[in-house]
C-alpha positions as CSV (number, residue, x, y, z in Angstrom):
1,X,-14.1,16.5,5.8
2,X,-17.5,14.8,4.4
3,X,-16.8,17.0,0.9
4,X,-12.8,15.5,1.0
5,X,-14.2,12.4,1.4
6,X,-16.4,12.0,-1.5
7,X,-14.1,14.0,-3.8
8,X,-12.1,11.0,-3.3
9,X,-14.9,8.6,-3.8
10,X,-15.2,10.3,-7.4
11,X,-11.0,9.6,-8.2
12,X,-12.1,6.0,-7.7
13,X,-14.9,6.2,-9.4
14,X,-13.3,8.3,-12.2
15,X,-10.6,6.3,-12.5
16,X,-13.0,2.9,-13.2
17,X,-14.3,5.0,-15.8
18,X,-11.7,6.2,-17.7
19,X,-9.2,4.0,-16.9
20,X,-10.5,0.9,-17.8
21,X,-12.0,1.3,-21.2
22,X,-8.0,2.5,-22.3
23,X,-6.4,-0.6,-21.2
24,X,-9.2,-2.8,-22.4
25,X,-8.6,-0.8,-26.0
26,X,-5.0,-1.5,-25.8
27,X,-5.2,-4.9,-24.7
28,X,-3.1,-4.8,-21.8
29,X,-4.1,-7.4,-19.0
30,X,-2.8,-5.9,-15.5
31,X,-2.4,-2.6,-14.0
32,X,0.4,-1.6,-11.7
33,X,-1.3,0.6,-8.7
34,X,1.2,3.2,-6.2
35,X,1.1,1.6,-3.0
36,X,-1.7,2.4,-1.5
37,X,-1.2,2.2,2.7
38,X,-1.6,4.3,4.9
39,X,0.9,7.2,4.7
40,X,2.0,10.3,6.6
41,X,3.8,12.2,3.7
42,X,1.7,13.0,0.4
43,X,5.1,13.5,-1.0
44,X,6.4,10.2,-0.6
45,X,3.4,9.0,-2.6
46,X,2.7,5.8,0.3
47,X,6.3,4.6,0.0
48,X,6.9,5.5,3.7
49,X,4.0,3.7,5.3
50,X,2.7,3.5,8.5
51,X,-0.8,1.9,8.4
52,X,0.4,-1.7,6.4
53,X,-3.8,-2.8,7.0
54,X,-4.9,0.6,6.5
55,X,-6.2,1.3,2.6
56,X,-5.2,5.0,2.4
57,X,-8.3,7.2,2.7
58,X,-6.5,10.0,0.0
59,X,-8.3,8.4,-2.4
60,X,-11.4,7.5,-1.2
61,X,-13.0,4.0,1.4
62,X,-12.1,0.6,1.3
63,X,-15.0,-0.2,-0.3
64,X,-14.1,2.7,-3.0
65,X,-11.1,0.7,-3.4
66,X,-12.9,-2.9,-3.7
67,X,-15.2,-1.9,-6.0
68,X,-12.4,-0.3,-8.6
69,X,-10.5,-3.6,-8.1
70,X,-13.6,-5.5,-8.9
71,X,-14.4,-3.3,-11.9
72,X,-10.7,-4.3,-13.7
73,X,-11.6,-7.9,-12.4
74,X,-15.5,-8.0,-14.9
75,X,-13.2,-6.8,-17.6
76,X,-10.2,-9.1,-17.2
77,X,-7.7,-6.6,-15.8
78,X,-5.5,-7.9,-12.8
79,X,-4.5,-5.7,-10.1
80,X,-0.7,-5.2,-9.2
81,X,-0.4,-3.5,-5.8
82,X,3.0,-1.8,-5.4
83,X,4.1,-3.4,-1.9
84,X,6.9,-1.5,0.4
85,X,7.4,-4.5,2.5
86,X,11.3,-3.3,3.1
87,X,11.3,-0.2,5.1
88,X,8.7,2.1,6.4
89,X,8.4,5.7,8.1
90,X,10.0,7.0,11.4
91,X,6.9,8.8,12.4
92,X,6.3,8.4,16.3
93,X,2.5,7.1,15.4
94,X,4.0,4.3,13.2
95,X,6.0,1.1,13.8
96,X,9.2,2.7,14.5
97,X,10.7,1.6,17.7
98,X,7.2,0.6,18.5
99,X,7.4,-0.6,21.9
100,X,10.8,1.5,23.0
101,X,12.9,-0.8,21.2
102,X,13.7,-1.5,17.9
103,X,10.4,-4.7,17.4
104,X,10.0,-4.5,13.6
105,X,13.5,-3.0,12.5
106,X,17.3,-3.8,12.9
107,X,18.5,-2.9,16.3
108,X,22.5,-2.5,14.5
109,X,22.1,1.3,13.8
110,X,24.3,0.4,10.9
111,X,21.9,-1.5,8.6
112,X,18.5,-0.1,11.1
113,X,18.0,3.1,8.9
114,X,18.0,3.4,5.3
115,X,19.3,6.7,4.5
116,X,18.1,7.2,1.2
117,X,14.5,7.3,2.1
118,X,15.0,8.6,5.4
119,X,13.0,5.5,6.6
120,X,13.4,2.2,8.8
121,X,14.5,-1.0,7.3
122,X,12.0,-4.0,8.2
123,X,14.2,-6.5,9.9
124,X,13.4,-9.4,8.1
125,X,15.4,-11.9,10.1
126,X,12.3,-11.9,12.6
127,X,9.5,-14.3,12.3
128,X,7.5,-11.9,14.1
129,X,8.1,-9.2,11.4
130,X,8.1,-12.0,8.0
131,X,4.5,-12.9,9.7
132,X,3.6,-9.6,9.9
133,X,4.6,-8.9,6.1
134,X,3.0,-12.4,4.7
135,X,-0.1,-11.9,6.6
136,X,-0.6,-8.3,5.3
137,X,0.4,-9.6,2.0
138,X,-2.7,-11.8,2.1
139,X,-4.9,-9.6,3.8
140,X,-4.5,-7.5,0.3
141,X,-5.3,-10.6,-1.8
142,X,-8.5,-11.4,0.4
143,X,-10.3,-8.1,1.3
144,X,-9.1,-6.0,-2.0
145,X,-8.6,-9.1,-4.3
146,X,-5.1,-8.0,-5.7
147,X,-3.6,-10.5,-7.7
148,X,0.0,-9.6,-7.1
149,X,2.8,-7.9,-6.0
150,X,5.8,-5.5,-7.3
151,X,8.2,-5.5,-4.0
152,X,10.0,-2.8,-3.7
């Protein structure tokens, strides 16, 4: 676990390194990151998430994670988090029929599942769950100072 854990440490790390100088050189200003919550499917590359305040630990702390962001921020690169606030995974740990009944998704069958993904739709028609989705939209902007947002 301990030798996982700072393999991942080093992507981070890596990634500040090597990363950063090519889009300096090319002069672009923002990088677009994979969404980066916790997940129970490597596969579905955090699109099916489960932990919405939970930085993934497949690529290394929260504090790896804050210090990359804060490395593109000394050189002038913004951060663009890829943000799955629409659906999420079925997993019995997750959010899915959390309390026994359908609390953050649809409870119409019909529009509840989104069969493409094989996930849950987010009923957004609930304050509880548009609170839920702002507030974890800021919590990314506070603790890992992203500067914005690509919604799918």
């Amino acid at each position: 676990m301990e030798e996982e854990r700072r393999r991942n440490a080093v992507f981070l790390q890596r990634m500040a390194e090597e990363l950063i100088p090519y889009v300096v050189e090319h002069q672009f200003t923002h990088i677009e990151i994979m969404p980066l919550v916790e997940h129970p499917y490597d596969r579905s590359w955090g699109y099916q998430g489960t932990g919405y305040y939970a930085a993934t630990s497949r690529f290394g702390t929260p504090h790896d994670l804050m210090h990359f962001v804060d490395e593109c921020h000394k050189y002038g690169i913004g951060v663009i988090l890829d943000w799955v606030p629409g659906h999420f995974c079925k997993d019995a740990h997750g959010l899915y029929l959390f309390d026994g009944t359908p609390t953050y998704e649809y409870k119409d069958k019909d529009v509840q599942e989104n069969p493409v993904w094989g996930t849950v739709n987010f009923d957004l028609g609930k304050r509880e769950v548009r609170n839920f989705l702002i507030s974890n939209a800021l919590f990314w902007m506070k603790y890992f100072h992203i500067d914005g947002f690509r919604v799918d």
